[in-house]
N, C-alpha and C positions, 0 to 999 in steps of 0.2 A: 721282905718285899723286894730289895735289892735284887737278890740272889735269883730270885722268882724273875724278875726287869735281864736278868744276865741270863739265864738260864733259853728265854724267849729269845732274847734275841741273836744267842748262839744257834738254837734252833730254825730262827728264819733264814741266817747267815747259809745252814745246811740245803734248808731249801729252794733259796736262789741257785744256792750250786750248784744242787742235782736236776735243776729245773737251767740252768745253762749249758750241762754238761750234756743233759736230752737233746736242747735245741741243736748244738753243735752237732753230735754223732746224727739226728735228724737231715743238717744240712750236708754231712759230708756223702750221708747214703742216699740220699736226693741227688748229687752231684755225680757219687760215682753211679747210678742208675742212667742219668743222663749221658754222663759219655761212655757207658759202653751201648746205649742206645744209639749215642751220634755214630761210634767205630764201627757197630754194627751195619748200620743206613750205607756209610759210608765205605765200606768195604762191599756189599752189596751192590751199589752203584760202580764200584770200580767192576768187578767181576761183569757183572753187563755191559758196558762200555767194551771190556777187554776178547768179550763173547760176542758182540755184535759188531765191533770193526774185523775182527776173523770171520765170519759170516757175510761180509758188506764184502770185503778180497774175494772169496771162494764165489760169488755169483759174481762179481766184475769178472774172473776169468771162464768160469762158466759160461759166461755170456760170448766172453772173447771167442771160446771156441767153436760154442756153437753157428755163432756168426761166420765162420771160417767152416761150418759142415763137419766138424773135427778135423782132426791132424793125421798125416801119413807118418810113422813109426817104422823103423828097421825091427822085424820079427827076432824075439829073441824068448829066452825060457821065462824072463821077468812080464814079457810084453808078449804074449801067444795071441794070435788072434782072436777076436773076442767070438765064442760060439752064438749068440746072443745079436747078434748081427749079419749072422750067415745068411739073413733072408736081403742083403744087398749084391747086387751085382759087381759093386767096385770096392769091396771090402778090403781086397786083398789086390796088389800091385806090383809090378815087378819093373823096377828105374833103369836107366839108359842104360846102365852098368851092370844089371841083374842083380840089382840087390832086391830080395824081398820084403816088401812093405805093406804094412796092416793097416786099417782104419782105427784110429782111437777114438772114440765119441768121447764127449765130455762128462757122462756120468764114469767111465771108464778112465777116463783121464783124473779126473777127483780123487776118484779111490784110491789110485796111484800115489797121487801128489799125499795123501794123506795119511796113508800105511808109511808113506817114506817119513812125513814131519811128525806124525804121534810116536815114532821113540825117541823117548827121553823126555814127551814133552807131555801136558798137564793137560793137554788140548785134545780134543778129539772130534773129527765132522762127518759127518754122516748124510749121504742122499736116501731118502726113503720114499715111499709109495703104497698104495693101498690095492695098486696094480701093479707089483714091479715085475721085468722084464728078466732081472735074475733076484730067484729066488732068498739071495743073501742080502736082499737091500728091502727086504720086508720091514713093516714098522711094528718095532714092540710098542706095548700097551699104551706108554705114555705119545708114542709119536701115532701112533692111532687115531689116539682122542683126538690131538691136535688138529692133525689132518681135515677132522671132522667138521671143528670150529671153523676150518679154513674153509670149507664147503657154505658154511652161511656167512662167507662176507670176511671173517676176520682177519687181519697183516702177520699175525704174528702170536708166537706161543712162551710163554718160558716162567722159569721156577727154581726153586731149588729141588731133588729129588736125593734120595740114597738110593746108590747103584753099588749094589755088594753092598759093604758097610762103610761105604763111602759116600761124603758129600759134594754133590759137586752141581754147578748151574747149568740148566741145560735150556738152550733158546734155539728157537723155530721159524721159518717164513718159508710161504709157500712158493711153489714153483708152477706159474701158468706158461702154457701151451704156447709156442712161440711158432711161424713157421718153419723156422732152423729146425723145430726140433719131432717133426714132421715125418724127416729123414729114417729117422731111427723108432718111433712112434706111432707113424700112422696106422700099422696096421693093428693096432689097439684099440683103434675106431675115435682119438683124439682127435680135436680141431683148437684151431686156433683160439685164442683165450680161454681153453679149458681148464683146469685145474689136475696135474697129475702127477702130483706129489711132493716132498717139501725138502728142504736143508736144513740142518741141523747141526747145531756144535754142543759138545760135552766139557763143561770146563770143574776140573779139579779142585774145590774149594781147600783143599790141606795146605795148600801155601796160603790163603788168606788166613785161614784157623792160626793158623802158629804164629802169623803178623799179631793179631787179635789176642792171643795169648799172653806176646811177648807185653804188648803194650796193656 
């Protein structure tokens, strides 16, 4: 009977253990589910914040220029006059000095600024249209859609997408018809408060990946 009393209660001893041992591995894969749900949330929040203050810049100077009609530029092979504007009379100008000088509009100026800061960097911004004025600034498929949403009301787009086989966030806001922007515009049969076309940034998710990894 002893033996039978010892035997029992070696075997309960086992099953409290494996019935501790569950809760514990239970608790700790609870735990690690949660934080990399938190690192996830939280990297995702950084990545927009870090896409949408670059986006909040590019239309604060957007804005700048266009309030200024764009900028007069010394012609050069980097800065050729824009063909795309040739239906202005003071595109092109020649200073006290004879130096030759081009009109830069602000979707022309962007571009610039931003073929010069996308090497090396993760970032990428983009003006697009569903009408655009040169054909290189058309909107692929996802900035389409956008566009579209933007047509019934909406401020704003953005996601994660794969581009190539890459992941990276890409965020949207539209861009309404300003008088400034008129100049360069109107004969597209715009008016003011229109809607015609948006900005856009492409941000590289492989430096948050390998954060996320390491952690």
């Amino acid at each position: 009977m002893n033996r039978i009393d010892s035997q029992t209660r070696q075997l309960s001893r086992f099953s409290i253990l494996w019935v501790l041992i569950f809760l514990w591995a239970t608790c700790v894969a609870v735990s690690l589910i949660w934080n990399l749900n938190h690192i996830r949330s939280d990297f995702l929040a950084v990545a927009k914040t870090n896409a949408s203050m670059s986006l909040a810049k590019d239309l604060e100077y957007r804005k700048w220029a266009a309030g200024h009609g764009g900028v007069y530029v010394p012609v050069s092979d980097k800065t050729p006059p824009n063909p795309f504007l040739a239906h202005l009379p003071d595109r092109d100008i020649t200073s006290l000095k004879g130096r030759d000088l081009t009109l830069v509009n602000p979707a022309y100026m962007h571009r610039q600024v931003n073929e010069m800061a996308s090497k090396g960097s993760h970032l990428q911004a983009h003006i697009t249209s569903l009408k655009p004025l040169r054909p290189e600034n058309a909107a692929d498929e996802w900035e389409a859609e956008a566009l579209k949403t933007f047509e019934n009301g909406r401020q704003e787009a953005g996601g994660i997408q794969l581009m190539g086989d890459q992941p990276v966030y890409r965020l949207m806001r539209p861009l309404k018809t300003e008088v400034s922007c008129l100049k360069c515009h109107a004969s597209q049969g715009y008016q003011p408060g229109d809607l015609h076309g948006g900005i856009g940034v492409v941000l590289s998710l492989a430096p948050y990946l390998n954060s996320i990894a390491h952690q």
